[in-house]
N, C-alpha and C positions, 0 to 999 in steps of 0.2 A: 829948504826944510827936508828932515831923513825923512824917506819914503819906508821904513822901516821902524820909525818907532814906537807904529801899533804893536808890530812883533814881537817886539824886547821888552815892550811893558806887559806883556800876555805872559812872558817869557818869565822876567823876573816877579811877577803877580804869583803865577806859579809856584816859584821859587820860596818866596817868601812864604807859601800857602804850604807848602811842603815843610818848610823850618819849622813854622808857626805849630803846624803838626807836632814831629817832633818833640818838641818844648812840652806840649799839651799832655801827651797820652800817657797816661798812667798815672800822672799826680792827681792827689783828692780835691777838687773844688770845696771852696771856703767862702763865706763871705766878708768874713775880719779874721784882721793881723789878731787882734784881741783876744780870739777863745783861745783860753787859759789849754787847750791841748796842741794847741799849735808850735806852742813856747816851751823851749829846754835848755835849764839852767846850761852857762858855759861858765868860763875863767874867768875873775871877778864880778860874779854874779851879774851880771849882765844878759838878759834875755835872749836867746837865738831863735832867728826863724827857721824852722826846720821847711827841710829842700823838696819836700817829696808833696806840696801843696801850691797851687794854683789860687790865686784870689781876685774871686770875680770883679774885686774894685778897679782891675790892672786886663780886664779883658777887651778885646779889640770890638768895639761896639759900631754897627748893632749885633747881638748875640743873642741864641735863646737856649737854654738850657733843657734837653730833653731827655727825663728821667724814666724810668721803666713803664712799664703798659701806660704813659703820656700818649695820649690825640697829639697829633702834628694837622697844621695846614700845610694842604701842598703847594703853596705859593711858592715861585720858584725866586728867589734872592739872592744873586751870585757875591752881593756884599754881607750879607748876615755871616757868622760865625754861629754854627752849629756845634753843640758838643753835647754828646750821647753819655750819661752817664750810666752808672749801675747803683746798686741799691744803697753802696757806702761812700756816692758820690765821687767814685774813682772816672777820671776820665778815658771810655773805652774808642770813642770813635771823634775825629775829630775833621769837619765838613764847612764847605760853603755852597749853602743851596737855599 
């Protein structure tokens, strides 16, 4: 057995927690493909999902979403997905704790 591969999965955990990141911050959380604002006519009338949103159906669970002057518990959950939003539900901060 690698004597090593607590380290590498700490390692790539990270990683992916970092990408994950990335991906996250700054697009608007949504709950549906469906509201009629998400959607922008393209070529042959075929609906586009535009890029600059996030949908909580497609988030890495478990997650809780913590919006402005929200109570948080401070339970400590290194598997939760935290994400801080602001008031137009743009993602500012994005955590696992």
């Amino acid at each position: 057995m690698d004597e090593d591969m607590p380290a590498r999965r700490t390692e790539e955990s990270a990683e992916w927690k970092d990408t994950l990141s990335m991906m996250l911050k700054g697009k608007r959380l949504v709950e549906d493909v469906k509201d009629p604002s998400l959607r922008e006519q393209s070529p042959g009338d075929k609906p586009a999902v535009k890029n600059d949103v996030a949908y909580e159906s497609m988030l890495y669970k478990p997650y809780r979403i913590i919006k402005p002057r929200t109570a948080v518990t401070m339970d400590y959950r290194p598997d939760r997905l935290n994400l801080i939003v602001n008031k137009d539900m743009v993602i500012t901060e994005v955590g696992f704790y």
